[in-house]
TORKOL-4160 file (C-alpha; in steps of 0.2 Angstrom, whole numbers, padded with zeros to 4 digits, m for minus):
319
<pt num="1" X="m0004" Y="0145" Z="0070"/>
<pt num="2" X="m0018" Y="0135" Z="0059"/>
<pt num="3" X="m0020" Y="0117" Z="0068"/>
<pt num="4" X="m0031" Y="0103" Z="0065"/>
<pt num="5" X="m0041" Y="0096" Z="0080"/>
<pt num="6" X="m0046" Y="0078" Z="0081"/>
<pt num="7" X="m0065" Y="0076" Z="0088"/>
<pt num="8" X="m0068" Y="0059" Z="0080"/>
<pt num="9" X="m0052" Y="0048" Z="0078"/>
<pt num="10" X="m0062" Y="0036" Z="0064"/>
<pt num="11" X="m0057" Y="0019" Z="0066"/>
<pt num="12" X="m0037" Y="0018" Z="0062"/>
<pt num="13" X="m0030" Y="0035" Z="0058"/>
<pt num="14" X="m0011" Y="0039" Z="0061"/>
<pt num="15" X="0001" Y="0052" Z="0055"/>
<pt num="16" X="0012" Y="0046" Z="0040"/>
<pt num="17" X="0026" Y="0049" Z="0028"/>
<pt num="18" X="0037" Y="0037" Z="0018"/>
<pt num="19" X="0045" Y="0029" Z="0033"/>
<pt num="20" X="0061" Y="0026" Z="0040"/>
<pt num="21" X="0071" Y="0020" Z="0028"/>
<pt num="22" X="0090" Y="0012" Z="0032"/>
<pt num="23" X="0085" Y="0003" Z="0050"/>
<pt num="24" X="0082" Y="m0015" Z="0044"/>
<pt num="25" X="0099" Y="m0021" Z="0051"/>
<pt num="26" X="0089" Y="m0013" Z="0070"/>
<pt num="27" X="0076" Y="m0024" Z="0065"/>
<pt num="28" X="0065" Y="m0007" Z="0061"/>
<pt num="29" X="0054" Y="m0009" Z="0046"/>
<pt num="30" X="0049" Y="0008" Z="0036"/>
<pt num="31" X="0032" Y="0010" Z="0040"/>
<pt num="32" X="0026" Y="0026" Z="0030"/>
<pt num="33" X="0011" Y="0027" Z="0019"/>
<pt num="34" X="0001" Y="0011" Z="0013"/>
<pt num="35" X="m0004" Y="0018" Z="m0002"/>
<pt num="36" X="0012" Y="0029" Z="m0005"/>
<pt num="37" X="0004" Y="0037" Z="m0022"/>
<pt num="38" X="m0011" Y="0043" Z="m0014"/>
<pt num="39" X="0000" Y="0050" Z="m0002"/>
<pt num="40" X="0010" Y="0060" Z="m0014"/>
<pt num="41" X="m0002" Y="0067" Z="m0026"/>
<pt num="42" X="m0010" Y="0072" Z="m0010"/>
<pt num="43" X="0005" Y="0082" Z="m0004"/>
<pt num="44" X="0008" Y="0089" Z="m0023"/>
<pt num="45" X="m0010" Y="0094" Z="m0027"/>
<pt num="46" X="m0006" Y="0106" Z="m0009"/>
<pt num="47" X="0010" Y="0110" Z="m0015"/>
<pt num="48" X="0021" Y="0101" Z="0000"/>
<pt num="49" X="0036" Y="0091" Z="m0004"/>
<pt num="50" X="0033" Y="0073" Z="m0005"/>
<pt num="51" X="0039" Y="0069" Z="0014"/>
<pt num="52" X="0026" Y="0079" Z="0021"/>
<pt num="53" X="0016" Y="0073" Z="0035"/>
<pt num="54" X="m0001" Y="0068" Z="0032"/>
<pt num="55" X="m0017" Y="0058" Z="0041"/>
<pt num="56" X="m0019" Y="0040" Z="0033"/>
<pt num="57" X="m0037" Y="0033" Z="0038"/>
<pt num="58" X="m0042" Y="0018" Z="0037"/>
<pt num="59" X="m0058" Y="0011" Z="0032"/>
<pt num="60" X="m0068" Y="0024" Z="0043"/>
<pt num="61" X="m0063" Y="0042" Z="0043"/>
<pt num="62" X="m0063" Y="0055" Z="0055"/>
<pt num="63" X="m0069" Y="0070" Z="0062"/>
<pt num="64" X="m0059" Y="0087" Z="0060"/>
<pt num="65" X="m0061" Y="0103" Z="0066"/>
<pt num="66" X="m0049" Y="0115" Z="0059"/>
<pt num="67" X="m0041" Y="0131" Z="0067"/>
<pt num="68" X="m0035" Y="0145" Z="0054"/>
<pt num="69" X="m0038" Y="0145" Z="0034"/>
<pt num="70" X="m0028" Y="0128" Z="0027"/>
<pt num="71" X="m0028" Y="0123" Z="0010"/>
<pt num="72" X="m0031" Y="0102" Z="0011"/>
<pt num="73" X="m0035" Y="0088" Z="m0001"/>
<pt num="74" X="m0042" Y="0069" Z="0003"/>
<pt num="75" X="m0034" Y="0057" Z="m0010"/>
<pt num="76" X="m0038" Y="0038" Z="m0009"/>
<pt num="77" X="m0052" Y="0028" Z="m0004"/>
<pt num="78" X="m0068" Y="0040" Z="m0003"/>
<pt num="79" X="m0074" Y="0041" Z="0014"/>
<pt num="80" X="m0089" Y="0053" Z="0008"/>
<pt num="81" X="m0082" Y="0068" Z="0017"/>
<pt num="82" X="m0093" Y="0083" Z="0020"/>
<pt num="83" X="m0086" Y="0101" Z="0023"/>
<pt num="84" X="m0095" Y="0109" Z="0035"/>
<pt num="85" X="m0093" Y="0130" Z="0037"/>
<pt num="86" X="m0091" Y="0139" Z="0051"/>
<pt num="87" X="m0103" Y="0153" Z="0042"/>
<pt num="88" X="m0117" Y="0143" Z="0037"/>
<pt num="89" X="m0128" Y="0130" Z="0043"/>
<pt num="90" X="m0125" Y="0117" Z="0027"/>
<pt num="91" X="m0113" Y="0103" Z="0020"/>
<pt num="92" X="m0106" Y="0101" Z="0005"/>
<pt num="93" X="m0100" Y="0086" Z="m0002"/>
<pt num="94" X="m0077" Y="0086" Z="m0003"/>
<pt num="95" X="m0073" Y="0074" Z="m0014"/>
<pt num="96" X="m0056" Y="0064" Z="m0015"/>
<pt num="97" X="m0043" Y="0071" Z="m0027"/>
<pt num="98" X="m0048" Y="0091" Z="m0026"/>
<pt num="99" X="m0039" Y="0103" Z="m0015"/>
<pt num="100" X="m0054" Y="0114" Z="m0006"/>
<pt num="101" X="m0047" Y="0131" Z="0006"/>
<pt num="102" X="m0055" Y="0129" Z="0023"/>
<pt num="103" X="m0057" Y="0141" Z="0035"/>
<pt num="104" X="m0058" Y="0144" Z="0054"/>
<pt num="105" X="m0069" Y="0135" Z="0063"/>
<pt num="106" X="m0075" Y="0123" Z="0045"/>
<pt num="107" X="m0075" Y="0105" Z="0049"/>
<pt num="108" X="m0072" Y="0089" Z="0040"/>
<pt num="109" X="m0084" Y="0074" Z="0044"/>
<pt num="110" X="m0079" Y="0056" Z="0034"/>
<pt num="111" X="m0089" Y="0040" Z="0037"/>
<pt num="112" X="m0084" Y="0024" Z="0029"/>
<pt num="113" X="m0074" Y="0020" Z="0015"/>
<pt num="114" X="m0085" Y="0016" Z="m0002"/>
<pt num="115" X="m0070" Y="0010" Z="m0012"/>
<pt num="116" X="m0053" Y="0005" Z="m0006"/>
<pt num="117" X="m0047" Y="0005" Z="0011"/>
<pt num="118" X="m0037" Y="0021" Z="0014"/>
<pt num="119" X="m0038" Y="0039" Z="0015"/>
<pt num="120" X="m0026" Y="0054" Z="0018"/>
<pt num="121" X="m0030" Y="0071" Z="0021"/>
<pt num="122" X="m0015" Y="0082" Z="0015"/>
<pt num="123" X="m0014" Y="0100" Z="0021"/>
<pt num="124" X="m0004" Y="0114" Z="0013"/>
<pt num="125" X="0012" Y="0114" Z="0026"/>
<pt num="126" X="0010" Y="0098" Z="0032"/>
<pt num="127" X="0010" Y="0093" Z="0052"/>
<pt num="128" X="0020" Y="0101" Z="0063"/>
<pt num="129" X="0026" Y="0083" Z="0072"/>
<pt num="130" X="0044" Y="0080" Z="0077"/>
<pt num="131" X="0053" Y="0065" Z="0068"/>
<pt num="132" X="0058" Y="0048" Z="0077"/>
<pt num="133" X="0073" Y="0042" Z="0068"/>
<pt num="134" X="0072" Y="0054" Z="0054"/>
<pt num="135" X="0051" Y="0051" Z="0052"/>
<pt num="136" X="0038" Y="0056" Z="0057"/>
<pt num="137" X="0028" Y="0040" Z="0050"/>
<pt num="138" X="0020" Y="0032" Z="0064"/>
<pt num="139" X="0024" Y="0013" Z="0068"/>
<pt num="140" X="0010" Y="0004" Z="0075"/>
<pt num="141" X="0024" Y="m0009" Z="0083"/>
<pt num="142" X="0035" Y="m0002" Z="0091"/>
<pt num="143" X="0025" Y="0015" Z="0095"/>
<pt num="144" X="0039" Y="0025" Z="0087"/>
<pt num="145" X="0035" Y="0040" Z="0075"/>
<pt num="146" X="0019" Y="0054" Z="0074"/>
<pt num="147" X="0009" Y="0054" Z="0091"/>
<pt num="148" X="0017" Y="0035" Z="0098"/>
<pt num="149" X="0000" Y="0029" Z="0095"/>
<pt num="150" X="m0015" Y="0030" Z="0084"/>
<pt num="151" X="m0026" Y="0046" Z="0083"/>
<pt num="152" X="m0039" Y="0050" Z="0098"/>
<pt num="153" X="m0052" Y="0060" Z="0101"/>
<pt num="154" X="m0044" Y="0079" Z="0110"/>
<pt num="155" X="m0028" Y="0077" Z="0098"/>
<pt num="156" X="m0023" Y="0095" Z="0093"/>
<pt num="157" X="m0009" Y="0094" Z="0079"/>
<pt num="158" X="0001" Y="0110" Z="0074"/>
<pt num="159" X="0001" Y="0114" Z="0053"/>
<pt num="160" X="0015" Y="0122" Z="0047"/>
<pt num="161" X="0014" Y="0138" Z="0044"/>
<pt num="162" X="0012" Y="0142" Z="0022"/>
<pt num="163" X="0004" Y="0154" Z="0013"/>
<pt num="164" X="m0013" Y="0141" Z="0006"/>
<pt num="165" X="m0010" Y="0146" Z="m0013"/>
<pt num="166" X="m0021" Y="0140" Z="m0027"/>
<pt num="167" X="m0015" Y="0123" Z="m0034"/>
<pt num="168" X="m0007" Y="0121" Z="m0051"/>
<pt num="169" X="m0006" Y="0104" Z="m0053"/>
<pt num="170" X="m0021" Y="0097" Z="m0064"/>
<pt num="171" X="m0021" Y="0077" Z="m0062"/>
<pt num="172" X="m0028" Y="0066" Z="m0076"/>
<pt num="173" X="m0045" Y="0057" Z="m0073"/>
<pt num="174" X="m0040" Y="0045" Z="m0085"/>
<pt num="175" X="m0022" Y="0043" Z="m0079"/>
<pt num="176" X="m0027" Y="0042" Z="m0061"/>
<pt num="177" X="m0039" Y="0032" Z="m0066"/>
<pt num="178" X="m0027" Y="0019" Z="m0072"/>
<pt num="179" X="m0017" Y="0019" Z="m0059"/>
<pt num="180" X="m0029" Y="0011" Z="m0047"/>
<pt num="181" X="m0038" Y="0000" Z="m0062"/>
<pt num="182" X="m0045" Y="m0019" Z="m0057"/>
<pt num="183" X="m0032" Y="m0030" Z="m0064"/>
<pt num="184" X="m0019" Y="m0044" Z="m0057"/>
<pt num="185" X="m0005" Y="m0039" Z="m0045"/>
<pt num="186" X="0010" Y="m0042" Z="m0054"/>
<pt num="187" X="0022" Y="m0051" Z="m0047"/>
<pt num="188" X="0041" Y="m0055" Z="m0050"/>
<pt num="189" X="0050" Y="m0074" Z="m0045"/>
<pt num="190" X="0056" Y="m0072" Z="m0025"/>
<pt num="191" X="0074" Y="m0080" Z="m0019"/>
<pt num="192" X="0065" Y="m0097" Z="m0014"/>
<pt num="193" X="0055" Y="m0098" Z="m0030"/>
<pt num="194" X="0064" Y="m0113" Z="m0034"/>
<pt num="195" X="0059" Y="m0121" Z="m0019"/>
<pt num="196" X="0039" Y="m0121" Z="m0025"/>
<pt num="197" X="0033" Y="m0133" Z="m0038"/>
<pt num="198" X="0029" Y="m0130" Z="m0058"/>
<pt num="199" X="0010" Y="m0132" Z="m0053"/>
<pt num="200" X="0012" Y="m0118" Z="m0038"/>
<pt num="201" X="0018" Y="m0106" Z="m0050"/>
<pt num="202" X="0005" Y="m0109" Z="m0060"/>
<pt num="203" X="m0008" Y="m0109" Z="m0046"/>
<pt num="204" X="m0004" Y="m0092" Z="m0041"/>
<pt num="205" X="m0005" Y="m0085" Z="m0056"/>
<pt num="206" X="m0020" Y="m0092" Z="m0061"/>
<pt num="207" X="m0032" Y="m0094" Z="m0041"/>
<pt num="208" X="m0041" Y="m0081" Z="m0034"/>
<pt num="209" X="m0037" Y="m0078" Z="m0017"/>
<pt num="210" X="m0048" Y="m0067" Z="m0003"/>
<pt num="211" X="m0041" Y="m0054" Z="0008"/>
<pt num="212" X="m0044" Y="m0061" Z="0027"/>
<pt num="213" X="m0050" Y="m0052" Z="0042"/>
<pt num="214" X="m0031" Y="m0055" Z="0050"/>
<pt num="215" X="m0022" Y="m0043" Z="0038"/>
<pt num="216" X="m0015" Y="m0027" Z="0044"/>
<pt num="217" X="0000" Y="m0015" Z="0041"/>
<pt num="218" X="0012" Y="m0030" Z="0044"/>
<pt num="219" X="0004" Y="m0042" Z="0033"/>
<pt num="220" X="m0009" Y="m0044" Z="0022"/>
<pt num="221" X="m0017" Y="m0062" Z="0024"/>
<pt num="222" X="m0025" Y="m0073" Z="0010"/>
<pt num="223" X="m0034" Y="m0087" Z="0010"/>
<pt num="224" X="m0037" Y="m0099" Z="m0007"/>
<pt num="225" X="m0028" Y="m0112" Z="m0016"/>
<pt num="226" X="m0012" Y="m0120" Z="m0006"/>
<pt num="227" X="0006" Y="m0116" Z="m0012"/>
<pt num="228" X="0014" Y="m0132" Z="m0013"/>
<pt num="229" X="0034" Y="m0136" Z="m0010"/>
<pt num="230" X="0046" Y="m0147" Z="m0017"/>
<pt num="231" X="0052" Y="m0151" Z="m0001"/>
<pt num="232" X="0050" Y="m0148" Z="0020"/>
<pt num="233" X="0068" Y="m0142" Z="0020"/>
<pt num="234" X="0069" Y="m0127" Z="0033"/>
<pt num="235" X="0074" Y="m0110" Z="0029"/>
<pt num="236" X="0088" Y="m0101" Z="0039"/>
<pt num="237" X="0081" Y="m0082" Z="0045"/>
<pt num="238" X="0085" Y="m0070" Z="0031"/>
<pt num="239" X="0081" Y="m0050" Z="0027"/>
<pt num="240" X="0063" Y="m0050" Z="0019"/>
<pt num="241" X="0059" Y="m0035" Z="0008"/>
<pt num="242" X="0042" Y="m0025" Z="0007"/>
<pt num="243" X="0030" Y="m0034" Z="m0004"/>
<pt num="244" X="0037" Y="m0051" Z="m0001"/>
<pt num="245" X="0025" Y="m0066" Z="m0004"/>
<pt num="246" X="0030" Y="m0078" Z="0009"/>
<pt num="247" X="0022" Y="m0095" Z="0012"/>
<pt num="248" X="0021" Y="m0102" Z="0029"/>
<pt num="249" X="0018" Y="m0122" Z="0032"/>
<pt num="250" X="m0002" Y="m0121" Z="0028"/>
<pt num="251" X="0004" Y="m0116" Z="0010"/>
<pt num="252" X="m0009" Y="m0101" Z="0011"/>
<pt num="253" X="0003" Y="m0083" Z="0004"/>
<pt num="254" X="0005" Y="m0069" Z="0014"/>
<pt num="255" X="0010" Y="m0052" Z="0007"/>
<pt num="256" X="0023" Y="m0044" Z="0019"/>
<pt num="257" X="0018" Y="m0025" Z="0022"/>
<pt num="258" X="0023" Y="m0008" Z="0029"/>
<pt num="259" X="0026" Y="m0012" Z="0045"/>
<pt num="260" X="0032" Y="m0031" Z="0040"/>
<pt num="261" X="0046" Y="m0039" Z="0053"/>
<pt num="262" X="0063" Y="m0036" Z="0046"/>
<pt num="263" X="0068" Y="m0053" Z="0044"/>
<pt num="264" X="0059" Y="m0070" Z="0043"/>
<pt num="265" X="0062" Y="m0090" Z="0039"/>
<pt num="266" X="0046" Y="m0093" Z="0028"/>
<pt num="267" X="0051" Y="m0097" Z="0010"/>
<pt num="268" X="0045" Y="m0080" Z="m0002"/>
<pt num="269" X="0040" Y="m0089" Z="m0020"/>
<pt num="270" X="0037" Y="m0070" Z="m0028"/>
<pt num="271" X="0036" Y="m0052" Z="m0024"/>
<pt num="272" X="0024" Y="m0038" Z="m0028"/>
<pt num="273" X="0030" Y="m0027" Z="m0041"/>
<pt num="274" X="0035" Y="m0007" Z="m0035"/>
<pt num="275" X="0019" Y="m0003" Z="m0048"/>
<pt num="276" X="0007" Y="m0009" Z="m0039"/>
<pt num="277" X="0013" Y="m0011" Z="m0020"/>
<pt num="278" X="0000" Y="0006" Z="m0018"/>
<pt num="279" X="m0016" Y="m0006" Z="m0025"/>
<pt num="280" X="m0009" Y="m0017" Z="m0009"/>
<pt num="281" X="m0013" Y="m0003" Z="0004"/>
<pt num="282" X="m0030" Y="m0002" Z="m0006"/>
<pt num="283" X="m0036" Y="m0017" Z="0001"/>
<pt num="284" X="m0051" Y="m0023" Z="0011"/>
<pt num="285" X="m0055" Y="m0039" Z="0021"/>
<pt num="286" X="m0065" Y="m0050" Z="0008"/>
<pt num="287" X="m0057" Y="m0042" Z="m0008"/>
<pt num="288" X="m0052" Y="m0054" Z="m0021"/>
<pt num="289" X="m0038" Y="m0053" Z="m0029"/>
<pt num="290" X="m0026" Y="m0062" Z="m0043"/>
<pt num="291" X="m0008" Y="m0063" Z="m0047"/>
<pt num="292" X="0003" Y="m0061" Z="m0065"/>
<pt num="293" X="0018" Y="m0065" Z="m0068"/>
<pt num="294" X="0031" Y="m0051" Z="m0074"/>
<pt num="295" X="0048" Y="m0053" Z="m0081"/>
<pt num="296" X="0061" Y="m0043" Z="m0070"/>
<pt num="297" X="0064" Y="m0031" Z="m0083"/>
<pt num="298" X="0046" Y="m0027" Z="m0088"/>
<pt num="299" X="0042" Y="m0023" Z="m0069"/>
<pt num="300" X="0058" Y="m0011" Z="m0067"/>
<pt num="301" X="0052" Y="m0002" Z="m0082"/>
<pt num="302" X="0033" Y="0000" Z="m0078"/>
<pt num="303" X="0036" Y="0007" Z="m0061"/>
<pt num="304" X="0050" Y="0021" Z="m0070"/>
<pt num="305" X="0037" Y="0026" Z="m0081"/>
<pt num="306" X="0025" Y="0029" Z="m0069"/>
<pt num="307" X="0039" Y="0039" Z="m0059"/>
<pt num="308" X="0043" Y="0048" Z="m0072"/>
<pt num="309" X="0023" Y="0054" Z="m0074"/>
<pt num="310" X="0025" Y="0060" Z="m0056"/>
<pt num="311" X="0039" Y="0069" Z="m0058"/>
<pt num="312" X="0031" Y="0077" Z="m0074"/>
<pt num="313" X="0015" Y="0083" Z="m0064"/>
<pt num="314" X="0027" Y="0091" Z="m0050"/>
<pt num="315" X="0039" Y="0099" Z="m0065"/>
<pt num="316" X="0024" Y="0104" Z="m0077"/>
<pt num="317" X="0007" Y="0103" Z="m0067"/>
<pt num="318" X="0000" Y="0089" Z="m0078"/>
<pt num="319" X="0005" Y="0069" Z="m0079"/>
């Protein structure tokens, strides 16, 4: 059986798939990928189904050594991945996005990301890992999913066995391209909305804010131009959704993630449209970034779009 073997971890790697989903009233997020479109076009561009396990990396790849011939593919950040064959002495550069054969004994070395902030190395098959509550995505929280824990040096996981056929699928430069282009995160009115003033909204939409050291898989942290209230009226603990932007008493937003806590009593004043909720798992410490405003309506239809472009590539190879 082909299996990959973990000699360096790199500094946050885990084994992921689109989560648990169904669990909030246990008070169990999803978890699964950050960047859930890298995740699947990496699956696809191996020929998986979209569920199949994958490593995510985060800001410094791994080390892997890989046992029988597998068929892999990095998408996301580029960590600068070498190959390196088990029947010659050199490397050669494996850049995100192209599926690559490897053979007994090859190995994959990544460093640190050069743009964005994670990785995931896809292989044909997918890991052989046992699901916890029907996933196998690994939930840093609770230790629940994948291997209980992040990756360690010694790890051995098991790829299921398929035949490493040629790839069909073709993706678009310019279509990927666009997908992770520099623009504002849109973002659609939250349940307390009202609860902010006229000059909040505005600020929000207008104020860059920087990405702070504190974020993680639960929540991504920003610093920059205070939220303001109407009010100091308390809110009772309600279900909060993925992408949420809530605002705590220091009026400073934070974007609920991943592995967000099922239910808080912060007031959310907008959420971050499905579109770009991957360019969220794309982020940095120190980034900047901006808000836009969306109407409802204009958000539900982007994000079909760029679905229906997905399912085009898996029906007809091409976006």
């Amino acid at each position: 059986m082909s299996a990959l073997h973990v000699v360096k971890p790199g500094f946050l790697s885990t084994l992921q798939d689109l989560g648990r989903r169904g669990l909030a009233h246990l008070g169990i997020s999803a978890s699964g990928a950050a960047d859930a479109l890298a995740y699947r076009l990496g699956n696809l561009l191996v020929g998986n189904d979209d569920n199949a396990p994958a490593i995510e990396m985060t800001l410094v790849g791994g080390t892997f050594a890989l046992t029988g011939d597998v068929l892999v593919v990095l998408t996301g950040a580029d960590f600068g991945a070498v190959l390196t064959r088990s029947t010659s002495d050199g490397s050669t550069p494996l850049p995100p996005w192209q599926p690559t054969h490897v053979y007994n004994g090859d190995s994959l070395v990544l460093g640190a990301s050069r743009s964005g902030a994670r990785g995931y190395l896809c292989v044909r098959g997918g890991f052989d890992v046992p699901p916890s509550l029907g996933s196998v995505s690994t939930h840093l929280v609770t230790g629940l999913g994948g291997l209980g824990r992040p990756l360690q040096s010694g790890d051995t996981l098991a790829i299921q066995p398929a035949e490493p056929v040629p790839s069909r699928v073709t993706l678009d430069a310019r279509w990927l391209a666009a997908q992770y282009a520099p623009q504002a995160f849109r973002i659609t009115p939250g349940p307390q909305a009202d609860w902010f003033t006229p000059e909040a909204h505005a600020r929000l939409a207008s104020e860059t804010y920087e990405v702070l050291e504190q974020s993680n898989r639960m929540g991504i942290r920003l610093s920059g131009a205070a939220l303001e209230r109407h009010g100091s009226g308390d809110l009772l603990t309600e279900g909060v959704a993925l992408g949420a932007i809530q605002v705590p008493e220091n009026g400073q937003p934070i974007i609920l993630f991943v592995e967000h806590q099922t239910t808080g009593g912060y007031p959310k004043i907008a959420n971050i449209a499905s579109i770009d909720m991957h360019r969220v798992g794309q982020l940095r410490p120190r980034d900047r970034l901006r808000f836009a405003w969306v109407p409802f309506d204009d958000a539900r239809r982007l994000y079909l779009q760029r679905e229906e472009s997905v399912a085009h590539l898996r029906r007809e190879g091409r976006a």
